[in-house]
NUDOBA-880027 format. One record per residue (C-alpha): residue number from 1; residue in one letter; z, y, x. Coordinates in nm, 3 decimals. Layout:
BEGIN
- tipa / balum / Z / Y / X
- NUM / A / Z / Y / X
...
END
This chain:
BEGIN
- tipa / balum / Z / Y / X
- 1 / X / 26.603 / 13.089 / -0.289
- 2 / X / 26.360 / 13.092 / 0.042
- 3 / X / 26.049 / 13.263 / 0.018
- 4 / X / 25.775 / 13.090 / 0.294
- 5 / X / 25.523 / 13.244 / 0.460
- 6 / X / 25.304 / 12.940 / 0.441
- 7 / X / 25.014 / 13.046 / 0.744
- 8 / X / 24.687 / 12.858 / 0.801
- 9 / X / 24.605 / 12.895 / 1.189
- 10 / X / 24.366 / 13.103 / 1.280
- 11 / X / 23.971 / 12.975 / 1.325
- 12 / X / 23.853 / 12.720 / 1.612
- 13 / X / 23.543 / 12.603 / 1.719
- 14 / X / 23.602 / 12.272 / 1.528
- 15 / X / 23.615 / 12.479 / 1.215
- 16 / X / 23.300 / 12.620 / 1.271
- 17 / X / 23.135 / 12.293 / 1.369
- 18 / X / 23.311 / 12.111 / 1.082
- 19 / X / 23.483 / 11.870 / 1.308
- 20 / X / 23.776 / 11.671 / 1.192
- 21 / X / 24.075 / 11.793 / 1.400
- 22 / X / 24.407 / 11.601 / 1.303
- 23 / X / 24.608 / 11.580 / 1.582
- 24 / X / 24.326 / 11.661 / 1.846
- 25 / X / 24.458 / 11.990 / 2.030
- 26 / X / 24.183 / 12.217 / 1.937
- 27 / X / 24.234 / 12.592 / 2.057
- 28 / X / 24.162 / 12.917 / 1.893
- 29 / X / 23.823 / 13.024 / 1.966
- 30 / X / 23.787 / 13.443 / 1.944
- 31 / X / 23.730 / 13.467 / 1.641
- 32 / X / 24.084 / 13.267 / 1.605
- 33 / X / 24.237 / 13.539 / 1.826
- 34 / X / 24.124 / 13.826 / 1.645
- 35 / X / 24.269 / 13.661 / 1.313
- 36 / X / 24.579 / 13.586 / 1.510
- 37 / X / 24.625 / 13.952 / 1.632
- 38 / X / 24.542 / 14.096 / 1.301
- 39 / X / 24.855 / 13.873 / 1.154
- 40 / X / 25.053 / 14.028 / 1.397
- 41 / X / 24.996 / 14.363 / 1.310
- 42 / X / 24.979 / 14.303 / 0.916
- 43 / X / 25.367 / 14.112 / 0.978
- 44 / X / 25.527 / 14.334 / 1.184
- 45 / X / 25.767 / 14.512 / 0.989
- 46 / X / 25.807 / 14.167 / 0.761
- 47 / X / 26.118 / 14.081 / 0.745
- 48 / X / 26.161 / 13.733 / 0.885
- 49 / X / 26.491 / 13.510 / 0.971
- 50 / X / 26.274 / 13.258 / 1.172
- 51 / X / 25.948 / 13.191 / 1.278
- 52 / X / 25.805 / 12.734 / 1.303
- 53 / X / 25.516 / 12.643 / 1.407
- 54 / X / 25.307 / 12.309 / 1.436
- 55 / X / 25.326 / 12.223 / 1.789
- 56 / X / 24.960 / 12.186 / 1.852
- 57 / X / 24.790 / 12.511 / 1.981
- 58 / X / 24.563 / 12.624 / 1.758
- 59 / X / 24.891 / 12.716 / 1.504
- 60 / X / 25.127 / 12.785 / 1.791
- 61 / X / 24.887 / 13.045 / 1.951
- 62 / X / 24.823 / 13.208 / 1.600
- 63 / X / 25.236 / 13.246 / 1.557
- 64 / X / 25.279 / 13.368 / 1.902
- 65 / X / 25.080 / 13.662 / 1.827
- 66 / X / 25.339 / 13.741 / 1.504
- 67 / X / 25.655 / 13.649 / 1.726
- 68 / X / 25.590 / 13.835 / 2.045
- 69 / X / 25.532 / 14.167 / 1.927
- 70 / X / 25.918 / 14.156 / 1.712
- 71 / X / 26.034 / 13.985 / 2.002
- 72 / X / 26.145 / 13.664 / 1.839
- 73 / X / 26.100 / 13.285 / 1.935
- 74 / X / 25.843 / 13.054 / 1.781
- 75 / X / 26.016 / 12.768 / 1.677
- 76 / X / 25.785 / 12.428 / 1.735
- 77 / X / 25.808 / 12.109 / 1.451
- 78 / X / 25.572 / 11.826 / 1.456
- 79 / X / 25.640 / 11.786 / 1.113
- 80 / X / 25.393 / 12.030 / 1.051
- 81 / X / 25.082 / 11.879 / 1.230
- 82 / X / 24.772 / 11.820 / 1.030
- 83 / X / 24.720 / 11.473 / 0.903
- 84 / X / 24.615 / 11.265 / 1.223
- 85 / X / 24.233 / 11.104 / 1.092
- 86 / X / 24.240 / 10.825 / 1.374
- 87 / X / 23.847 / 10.790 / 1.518
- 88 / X / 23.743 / 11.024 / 1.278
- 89 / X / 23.876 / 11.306 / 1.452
- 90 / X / 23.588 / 11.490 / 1.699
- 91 / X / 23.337 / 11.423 / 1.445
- 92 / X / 23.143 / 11.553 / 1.130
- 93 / X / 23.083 / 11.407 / 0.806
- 94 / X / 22.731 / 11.272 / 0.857
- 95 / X / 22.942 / 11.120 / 1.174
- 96 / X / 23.177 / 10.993 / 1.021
- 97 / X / 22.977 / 10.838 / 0.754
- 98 / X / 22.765 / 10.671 / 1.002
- 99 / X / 22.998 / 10.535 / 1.210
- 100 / X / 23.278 / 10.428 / 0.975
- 101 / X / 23.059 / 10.411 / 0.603
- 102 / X / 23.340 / 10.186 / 0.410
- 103 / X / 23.587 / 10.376 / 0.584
- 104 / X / 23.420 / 10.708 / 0.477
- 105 / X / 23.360 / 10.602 / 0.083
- 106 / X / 23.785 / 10.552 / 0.032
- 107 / X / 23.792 / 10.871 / 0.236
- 108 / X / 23.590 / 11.035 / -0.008
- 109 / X / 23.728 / 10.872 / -0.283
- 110 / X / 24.052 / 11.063 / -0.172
- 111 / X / 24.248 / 10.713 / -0.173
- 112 / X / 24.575 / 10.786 / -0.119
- 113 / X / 24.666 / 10.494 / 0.079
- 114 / X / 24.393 / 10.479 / 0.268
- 115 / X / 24.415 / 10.412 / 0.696
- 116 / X / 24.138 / 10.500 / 0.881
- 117 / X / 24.055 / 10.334 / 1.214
- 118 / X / 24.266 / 10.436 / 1.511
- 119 / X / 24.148 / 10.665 / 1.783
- 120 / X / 24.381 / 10.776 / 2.052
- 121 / X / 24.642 / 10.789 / 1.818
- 122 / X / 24.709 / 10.554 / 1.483
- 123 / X / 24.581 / 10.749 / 1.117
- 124 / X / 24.821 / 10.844 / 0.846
- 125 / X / 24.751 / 10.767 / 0.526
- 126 / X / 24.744 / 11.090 / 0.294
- 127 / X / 25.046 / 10.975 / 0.094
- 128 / X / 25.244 / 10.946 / 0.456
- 129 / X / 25.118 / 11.223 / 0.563
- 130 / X / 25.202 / 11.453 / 0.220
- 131 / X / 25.590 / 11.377 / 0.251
- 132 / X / 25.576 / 11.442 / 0.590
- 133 / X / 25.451 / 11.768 / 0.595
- 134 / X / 25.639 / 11.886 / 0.256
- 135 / X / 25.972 / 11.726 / 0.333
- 136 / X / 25.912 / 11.919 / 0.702
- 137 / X / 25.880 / 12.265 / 0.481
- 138 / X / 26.197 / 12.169 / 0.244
- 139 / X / 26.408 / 12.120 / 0.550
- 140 / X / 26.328 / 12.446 / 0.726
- 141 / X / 26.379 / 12.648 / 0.432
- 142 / X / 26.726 / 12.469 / 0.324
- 143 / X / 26.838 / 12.569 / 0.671
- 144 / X / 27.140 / 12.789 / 0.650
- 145 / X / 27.059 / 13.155 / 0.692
- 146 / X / 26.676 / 13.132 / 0.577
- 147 / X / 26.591 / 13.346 / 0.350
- 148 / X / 26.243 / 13.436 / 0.445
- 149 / X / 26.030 / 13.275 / 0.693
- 150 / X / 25.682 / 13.209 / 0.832
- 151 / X / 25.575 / 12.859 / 0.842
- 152 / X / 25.223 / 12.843 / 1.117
- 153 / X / 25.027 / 12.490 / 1.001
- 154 / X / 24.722 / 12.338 / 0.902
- 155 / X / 24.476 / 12.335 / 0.570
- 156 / X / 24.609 / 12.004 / 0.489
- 157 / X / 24.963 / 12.094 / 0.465
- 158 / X / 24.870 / 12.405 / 0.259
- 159 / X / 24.672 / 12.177 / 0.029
- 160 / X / 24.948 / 11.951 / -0.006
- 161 / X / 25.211 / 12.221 / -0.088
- 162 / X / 24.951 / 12.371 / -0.345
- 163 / X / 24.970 / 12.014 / -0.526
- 164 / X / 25.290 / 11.961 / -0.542
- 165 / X / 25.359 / 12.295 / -0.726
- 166 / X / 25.066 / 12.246 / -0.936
- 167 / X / 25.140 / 11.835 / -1.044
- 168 / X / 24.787 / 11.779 / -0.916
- 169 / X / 24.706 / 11.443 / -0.780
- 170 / X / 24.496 / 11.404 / -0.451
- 171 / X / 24.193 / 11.220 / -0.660
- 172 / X / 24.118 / 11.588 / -0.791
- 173 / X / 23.863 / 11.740 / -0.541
- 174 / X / 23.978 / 12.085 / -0.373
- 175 / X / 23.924 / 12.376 / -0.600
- 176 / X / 24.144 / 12.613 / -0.455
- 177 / X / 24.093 / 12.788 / -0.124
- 178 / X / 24.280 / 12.698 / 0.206
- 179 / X / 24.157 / 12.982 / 0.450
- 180 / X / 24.209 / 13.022 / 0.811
- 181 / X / 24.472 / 13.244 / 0.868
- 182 / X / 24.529 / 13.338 / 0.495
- 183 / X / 24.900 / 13.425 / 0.406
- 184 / X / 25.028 / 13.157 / 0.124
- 185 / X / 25.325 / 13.332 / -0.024
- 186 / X / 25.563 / 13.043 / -0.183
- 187 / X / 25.952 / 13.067 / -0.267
- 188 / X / 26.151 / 12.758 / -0.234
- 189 / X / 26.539 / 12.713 / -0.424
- 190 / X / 26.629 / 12.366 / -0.289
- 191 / X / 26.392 / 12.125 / -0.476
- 192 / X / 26.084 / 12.318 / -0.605
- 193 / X / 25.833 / 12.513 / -0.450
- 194 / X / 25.678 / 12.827 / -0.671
- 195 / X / 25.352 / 13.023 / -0.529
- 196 / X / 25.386 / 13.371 / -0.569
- 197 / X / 25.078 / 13.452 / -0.405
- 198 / X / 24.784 / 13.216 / -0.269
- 199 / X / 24.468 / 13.280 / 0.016
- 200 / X / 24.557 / 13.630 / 0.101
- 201 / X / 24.353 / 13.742 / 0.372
- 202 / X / 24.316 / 14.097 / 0.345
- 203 / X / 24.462 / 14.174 / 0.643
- 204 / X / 24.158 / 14.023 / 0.806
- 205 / X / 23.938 / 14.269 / 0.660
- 206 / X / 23.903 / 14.550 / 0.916
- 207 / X / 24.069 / 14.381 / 1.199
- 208 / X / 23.955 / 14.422 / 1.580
- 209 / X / 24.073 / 14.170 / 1.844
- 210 / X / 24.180 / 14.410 / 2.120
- 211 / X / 24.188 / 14.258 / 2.462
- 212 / X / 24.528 / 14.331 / 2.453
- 213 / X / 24.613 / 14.124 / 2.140
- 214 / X / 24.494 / 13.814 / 2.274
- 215 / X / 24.813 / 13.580 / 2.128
- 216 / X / 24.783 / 13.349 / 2.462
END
């Protein structure tokens, strides 16, 4: 049995602006870094056997500041990128919708097989995108040695993980939360995932960002 320290990165810009983000390289902004420093006090004494992280920087910057302090190595996996949106990535919804209206409706139909126009870089479908990201999870945690470990990643890998354990298909709307830098507590024993503990983010509560606890 693994238990996962399933982490949302901490908040960017795009967040507050409501941008689509997918694969776009989006950094923390400070309030980002002072959610990123507060996880790295609040995990200090956790005991961890490894440490992966989405390679893009908004994640990677949020686990840096829980590795460095315990002196261990983020370990970087593309597997656990955010579902890449194609052209809708940069943009709103009332963007999105303008632009790209038929493309928008199967979005928000939460079609599972939907692909959405490229941009720099070709769209996933969800469906592609779901085993990606939880078959990226299974692996880490089935590695030998693992017995706890933090997992840095995006909202829509949290939201898939929370499916799977709960059976719920992707035409339900969202009515759980998936919080920036909340700690998703989930154990995993080789083919099911369990939560034990969902959208914790009480460590957040009094936090400071110290200029010395900037995670870059």
């Amino acid at each position: 049995m693994t238990e996962i320290l399933l982490i949302r990165h901490g908040e960017t810009e795009w967040n507050v602006g409501k941008r689509l983000q997918g694969h776009t390289d989006v950094a923390l902004n400070d309030e980002g870094r002072r959610q990123a420093a507060a996880l790295g006090r609040f995990l200090l004494d956790e005991p961890l056997d490894a440490i992966y992280s989405s390679d893009l920087l908004r994640a990677y910057d949020t686990a840096q500041a829980v590795a460095i302090p315990r002196g261990m190595q983020v370990q970087s996996e593309q597997g656990l990128r955010e579902r890449c949106f194609g052209a809708f990535e940069g943009l709103n919804h009332p963007e999105i919708k303008e632009k790209f209206p038929q493309d928008y409706a199967a979005w928000q139909r939460r079609d599972i097989d939907a692909r959405y126009p490229d941009g720099e870089r070709r769209a996933e479908t969800l469906r592609e995108f779901a085993a990606r990201a939880v078959d990226c999870i299974s692996r880490l945690a089935s590695m030998p040695g693992n017995r706890k470990i933090a997992v840095f990643t995006h909202g829509g890998v949290l939201d898939s993980v929370y499916r799977r354990v709960k059976s719920m298909g992707y035409e339900h709307p969202r009515d759980f939360d998936v919080l920036n830098a909340s700690i998703n507590r989930v154990s995993f024993d080789g083919q099911n995932f369990q939560i034990l503990q969902w959208a914790d983010v009480s460590h957040l509560a009094h936090a400071s960002l110290d200029e010395n606890d900037n995670p870059k």
